[in-house]
N, C-alpha and C positions, 0 to 999 in steps of 0.2 A: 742220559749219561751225565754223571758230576763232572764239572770243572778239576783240573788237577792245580792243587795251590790258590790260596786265597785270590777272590775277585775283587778288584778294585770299583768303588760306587765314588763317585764325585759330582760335588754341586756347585755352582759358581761363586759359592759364597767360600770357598778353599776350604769345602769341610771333607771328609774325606775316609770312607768306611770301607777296611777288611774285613771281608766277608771269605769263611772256611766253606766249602760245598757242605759241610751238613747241616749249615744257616748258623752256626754259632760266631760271636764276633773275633776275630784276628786283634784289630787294633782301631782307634780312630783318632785321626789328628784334623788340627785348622793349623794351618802354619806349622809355625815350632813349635806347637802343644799338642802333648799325646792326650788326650782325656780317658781313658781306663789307664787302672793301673796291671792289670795282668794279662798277658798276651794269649788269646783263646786259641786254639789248637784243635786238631781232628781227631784225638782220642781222649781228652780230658773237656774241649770245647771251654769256659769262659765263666767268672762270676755273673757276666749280664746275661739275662734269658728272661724270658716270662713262660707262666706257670699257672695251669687251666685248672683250678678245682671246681669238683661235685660237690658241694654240701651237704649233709645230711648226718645222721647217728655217728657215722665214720666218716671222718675225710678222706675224701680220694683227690689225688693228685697227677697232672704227668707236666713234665715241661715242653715246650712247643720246639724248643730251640737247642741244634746242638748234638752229638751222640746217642743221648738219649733220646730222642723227639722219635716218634713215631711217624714224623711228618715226613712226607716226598717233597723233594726242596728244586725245587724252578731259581735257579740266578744266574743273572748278566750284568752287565752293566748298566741296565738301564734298573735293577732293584732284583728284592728279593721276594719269593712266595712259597708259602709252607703251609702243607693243607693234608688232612687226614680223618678218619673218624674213629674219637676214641671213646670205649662205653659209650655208646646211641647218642653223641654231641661229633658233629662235622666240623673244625675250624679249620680258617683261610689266617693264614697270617703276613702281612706284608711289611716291609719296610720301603719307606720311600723319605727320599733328601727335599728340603724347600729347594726352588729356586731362587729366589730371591734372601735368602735369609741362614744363618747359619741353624738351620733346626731340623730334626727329622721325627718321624713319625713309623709307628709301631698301630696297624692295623689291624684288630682281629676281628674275624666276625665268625660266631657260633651259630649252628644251626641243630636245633633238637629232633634228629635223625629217633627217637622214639616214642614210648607208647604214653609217658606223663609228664607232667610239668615237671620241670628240674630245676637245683636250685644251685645256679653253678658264679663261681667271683673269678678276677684275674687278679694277678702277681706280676710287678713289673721290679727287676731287679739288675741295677747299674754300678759297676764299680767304676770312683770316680780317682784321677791324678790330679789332672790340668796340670801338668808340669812338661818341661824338657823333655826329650828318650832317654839319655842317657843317664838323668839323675832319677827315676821312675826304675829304670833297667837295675841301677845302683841299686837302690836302698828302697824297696817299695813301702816296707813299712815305717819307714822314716817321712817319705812323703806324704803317710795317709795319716801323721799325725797332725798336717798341716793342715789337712782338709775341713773347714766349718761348715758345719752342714745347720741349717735354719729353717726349719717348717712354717710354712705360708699355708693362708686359710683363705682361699677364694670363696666366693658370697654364695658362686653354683657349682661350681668344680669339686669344690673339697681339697683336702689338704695336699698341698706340692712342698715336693724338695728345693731349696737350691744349695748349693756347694762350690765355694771357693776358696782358692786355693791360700791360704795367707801365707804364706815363701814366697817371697817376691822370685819372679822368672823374669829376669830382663829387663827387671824394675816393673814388670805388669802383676795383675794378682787376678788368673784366670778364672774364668766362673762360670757357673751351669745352673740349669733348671729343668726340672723334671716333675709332668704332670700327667693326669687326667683326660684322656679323650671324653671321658665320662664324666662320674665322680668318684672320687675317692676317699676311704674314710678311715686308715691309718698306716702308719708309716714305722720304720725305722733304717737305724744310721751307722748300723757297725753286724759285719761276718758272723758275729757271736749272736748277736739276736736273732738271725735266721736260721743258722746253722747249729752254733753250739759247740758241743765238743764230739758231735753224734759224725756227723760227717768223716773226721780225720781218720775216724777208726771203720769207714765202710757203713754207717749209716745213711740214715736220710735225714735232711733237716728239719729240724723239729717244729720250727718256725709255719712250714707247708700246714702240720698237722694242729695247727693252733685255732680257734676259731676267729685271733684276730690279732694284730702286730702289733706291738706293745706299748708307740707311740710315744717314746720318751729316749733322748739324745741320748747316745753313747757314742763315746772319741776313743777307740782303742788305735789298734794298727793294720785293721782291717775295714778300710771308710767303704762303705756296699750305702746305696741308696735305694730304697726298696719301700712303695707304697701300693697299698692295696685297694682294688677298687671295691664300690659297693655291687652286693649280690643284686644278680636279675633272675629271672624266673621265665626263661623262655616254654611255651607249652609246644607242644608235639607238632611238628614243621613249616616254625618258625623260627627269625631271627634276631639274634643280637649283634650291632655292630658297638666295638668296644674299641679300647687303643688308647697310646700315651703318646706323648712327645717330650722330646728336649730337645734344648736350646742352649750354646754355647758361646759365648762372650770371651773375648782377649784377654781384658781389663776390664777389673770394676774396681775402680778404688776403696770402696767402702763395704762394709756389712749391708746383709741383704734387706731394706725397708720393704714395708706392706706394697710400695710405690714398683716395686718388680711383679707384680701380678699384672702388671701391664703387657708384657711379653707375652702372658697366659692369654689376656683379652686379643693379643692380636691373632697371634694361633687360632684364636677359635669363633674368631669374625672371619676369619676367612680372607685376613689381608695377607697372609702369606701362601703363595700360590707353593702347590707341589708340583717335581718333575714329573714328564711325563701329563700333563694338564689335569693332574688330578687337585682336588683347594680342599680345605678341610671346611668342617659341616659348621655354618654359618648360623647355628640358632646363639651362640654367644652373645657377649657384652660388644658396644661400639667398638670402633677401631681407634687403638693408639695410636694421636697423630702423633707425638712425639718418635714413637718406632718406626713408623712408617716416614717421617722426615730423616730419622738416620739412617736407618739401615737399611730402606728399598733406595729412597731418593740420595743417600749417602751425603747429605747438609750437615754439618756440625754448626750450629751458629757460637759462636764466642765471644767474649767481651771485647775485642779488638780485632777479630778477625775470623772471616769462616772459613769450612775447610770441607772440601768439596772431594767424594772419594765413594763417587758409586762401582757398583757391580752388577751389568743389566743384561738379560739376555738375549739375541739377536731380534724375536720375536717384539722386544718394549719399544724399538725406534720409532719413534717419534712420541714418546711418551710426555703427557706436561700435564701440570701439576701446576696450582695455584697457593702458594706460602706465602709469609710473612719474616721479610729481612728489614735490617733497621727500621723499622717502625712503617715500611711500606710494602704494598701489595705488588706481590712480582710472579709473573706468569713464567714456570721456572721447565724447559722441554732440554729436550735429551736426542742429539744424533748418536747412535747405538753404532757402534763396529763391528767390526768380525772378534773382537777381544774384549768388546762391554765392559774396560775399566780405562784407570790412567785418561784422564782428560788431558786431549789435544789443545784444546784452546775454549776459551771463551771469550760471547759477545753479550755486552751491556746495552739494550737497547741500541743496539746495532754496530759498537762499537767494541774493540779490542780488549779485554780485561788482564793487565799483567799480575803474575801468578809466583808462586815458588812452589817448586813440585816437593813432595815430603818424599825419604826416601821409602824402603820397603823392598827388604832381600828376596822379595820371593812372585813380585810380579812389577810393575809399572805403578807406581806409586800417585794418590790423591794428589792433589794441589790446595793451595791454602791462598786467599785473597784477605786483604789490607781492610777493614771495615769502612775507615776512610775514605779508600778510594774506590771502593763499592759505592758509600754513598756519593758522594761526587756525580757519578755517573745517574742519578735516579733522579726523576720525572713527580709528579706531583700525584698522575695517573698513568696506566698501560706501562705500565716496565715491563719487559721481557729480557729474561736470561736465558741464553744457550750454552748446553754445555756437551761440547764435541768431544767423544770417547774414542778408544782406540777401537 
């Protein structure tokens, strides 16, 4: 039996996915920012979906996600799965939230349910806001004029999207990135390139039926991020595991450098765990210590002062981690709550660390220490930091 009304999927990181029973997406926020721009529904379903083609003389196509999806769709709250078999290829499709990290993942695995090798790619396609609801609700194509979208060339992955938002929201300028579980080898950045003008009047998009994405920026008023992976060739029952992820940011003050592939590298070292104990497949690049010092262990270091503001889940307590603050080596462990954020207190090699808590409308807010009187507190060797959460 479907669910009646969008299911709610949420991860500690406050990200936060509607999901329609026929697996198409509703809407997704972090906070105050909705990331799609167009609210998916049960009889029209959503610009984001991904899109199984057969290769050959003729394109064949169908979408996985959505109204149209052929797929039996399994969702709860703890994620989604959508599974079917179309023309002699079986896929499993799931969606699942990082724990630790604002990112999710898009798994699919084919299995060539016939008699020859097949010559089948995926289509992953995301319409992006990052803005407020109600100015997204307002004026969506006024929002999607904002949107810069910037193609990155990873060394193994292939080309990702990122996209943000240049409208300051709240003085932040929200941002995302969209890859490759695989590889992928062409992109594009606007509704007309995949669509056209074929769709409005009851077509199909013409984009499906191309042998390849056309890889070159377009800004209209329709910002869709949409890259395609490279073909495999599963032979007769065997499989392929495939899938993308994104990843969603507050604030990025600046345009997107080569230097954001680092978010990619962490994704697929496998330093970001998924709900549910599932971690993504770890034959990637090292792990970004940088990422992994903000956004699991939640450390800002600053020129004057750090600023401490993790989000851990009951399972991490007693987690510790070995960093580098003012210029010394600090054995840096974690008492974990029943609420894995907002730090209670901290001790500096055993002693009391005074704090100013930052605010944050939407749960128990990080705290920020004095650099100063960080180092004050610090030892020649053996410092240890605790840091007690709610």
């Amino acid at each position: 039996m479907r669910p009646h009304g969008p299911i709610r999927l949420a991860s500690p990181s406050e990200l936060v996915f509607q999901v329609n029973a026929n697996g198409s997406i509703r809407r997704i926020d972090r906070c105050d920012v909705i990331v799609n721009a167009f609210l998916g529904n049960e009889i029209e379903g959503g610009p984001a979906n991904l899109f199984l083609r057969r290769l050959g003389v003729r394109i064949e196509w169908t979408p996985l996600l959505g109204p149209r999806s052929l797929g039996a769709v399994r969702l709860n709250e703890r994620g989604l799965e959508v599974a079917r078999e179309w023309d002699g290829l079986r896929f499993r499709v799931s969606l699942r939230l990082a724990a630790s990290a604002p990112a999710w993942f898009r798994h699919v695995e084919i299995e060539n349910a016939g008699q020859g090798v097949k010559t089948i790619d995926l289509l992953y396609a995301h319409d992006f806001a990052r803005a407020d609801y109600g100015g997204v609700r307002l004026n969506e194509y006024y929002i999607s004029q904002y949107v810069d979208h910037t193609p990155l060339v990873h060394s193994t992955r292939g080309v990702m999207l990122s996209a943000r938002q240049n409208l300051s929201i709240g003085g932040r300028h929200p941002w995302a990135l969209v890859g490759s579980l695989a590889k992928a080898l062409s992109f594009c950045t606007d509704g007309l390139q995949l669509h056209g003008l074929a769709t409005r009047a009851g077509g199909v998009p013409f984009g499906l039926e191309a042998e390849s994405l056309p890889g070159v920026l377009r800004q209209h008023e329709h910002a869709l991020a949409v890259i395609r992976d490279a073909p495999v060739r599963p032979a007769p029952d065997t499989r392929a595991a495939l899938g993308f992820f994104g990843w969603l940011e507050l604030d990025h003050p600046g345009a997107s450098p080569t230097s954001d592939l680092t978010f990619a590298d962490a994704v697929r070292s496998g330093a970001v765990g998924v709900e549910g104990g599932w971690r993504v497949d770890s034959r990637g690049a090292g792990i970004a210590v940088r990422l992994v010092r903000e956004h699991l262990l939640g450390l800002r270091l600053r020129r004057s002062s750090i600023g401490i503001d993790p989000m851990l889940p009951r399972t991490l307590d007693g987690l510790t981690a070995h960093v580098e603050i003012a210029g010394r080596r600090v054995e840096l462990s974690y008492r974990v709550g029943h609420r894995g954020h907002g730090p209670q207190s901290l001790l500096c090699n055993g002693a009391p660390l005074a704090f100013v808590r930052e605010s944050n409308p939407y749960r128990a807010g990080g705290v920020v220490v004095a650099i100063a009187a960080f180092r004050e507190r610090l030892c020649d060797a053996g410092n240890q930091l605790l840091v007690e959460l709610a």
